[in-house]
N, C-alpha and C positions, 0 to 999 in steps of 0.2 A: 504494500500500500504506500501509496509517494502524498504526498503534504504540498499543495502548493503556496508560496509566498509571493503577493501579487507585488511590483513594485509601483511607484506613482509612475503614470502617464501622463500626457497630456489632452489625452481622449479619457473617459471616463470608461467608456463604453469599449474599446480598443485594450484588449487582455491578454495579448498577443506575447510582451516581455514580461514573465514570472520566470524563475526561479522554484523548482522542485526539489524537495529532501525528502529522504526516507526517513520513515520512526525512528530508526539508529542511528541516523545522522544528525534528527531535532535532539536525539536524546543527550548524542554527547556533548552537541552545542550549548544545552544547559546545564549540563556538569561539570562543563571549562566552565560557564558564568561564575555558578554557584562555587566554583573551587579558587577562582577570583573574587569573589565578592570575600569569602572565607580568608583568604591568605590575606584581605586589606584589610579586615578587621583583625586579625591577628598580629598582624606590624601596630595598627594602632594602640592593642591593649598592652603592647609590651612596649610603646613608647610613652605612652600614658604610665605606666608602671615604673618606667625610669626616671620621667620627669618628677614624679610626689614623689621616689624615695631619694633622689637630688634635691628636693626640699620645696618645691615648687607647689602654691598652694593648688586645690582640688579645680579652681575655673581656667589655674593658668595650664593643670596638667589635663585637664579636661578640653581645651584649647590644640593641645599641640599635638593629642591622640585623635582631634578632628581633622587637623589640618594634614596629619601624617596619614589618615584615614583617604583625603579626599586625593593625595598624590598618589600612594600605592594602585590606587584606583584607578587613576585617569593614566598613569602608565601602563598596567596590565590590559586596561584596557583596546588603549593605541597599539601596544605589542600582538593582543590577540585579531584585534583590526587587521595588522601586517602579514599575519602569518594567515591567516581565514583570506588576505585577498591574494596572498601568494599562493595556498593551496587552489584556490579555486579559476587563478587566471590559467588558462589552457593555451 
């Protein structure tokens, strides 16, 4: 069974460019997500972690486990971008 994923056109009605995966393919694409989302909260509790036991009150280390939070992210992100449009350009 294949899954289609429509992208924008500029016909609404024109469904011509999609994009098809199959179930193992949607699956493991959100098991890279969730094992990204997981790995940036994990840098962030242990930067959070380091910053209060450096002495850092709880908003400033509650602060730097966001900020550590939203970089981890937005790198693995762009990375798995990179690697998702290098597997899939043919």
């Amino acid at each position: 069974m294949r899954y289609a994923i429509f992208l924008p056109s500029a016909h609404l009605s024109e469904r011509k460019n999609y994009m098809s995966l199959s179930l193992s393919a949607l699956a493991f694409l959100g098991l890279t997500l969730l094992s990204v989302v997981l790995l940036a909260l994990l840098t962030a509790v242990g930067a959070g972690l380091l910053a209060r036991t450096d002495g850092a009150s709880l908003p400033a280390s509650l602060l730097r486990a966001g900020v550590t939070f939203g970089g981890t992210l937005t790198l693995l992100t762009a990375l798995l971008a990179m690697v998702i449009s290098t597997v899939t350009s043919r």
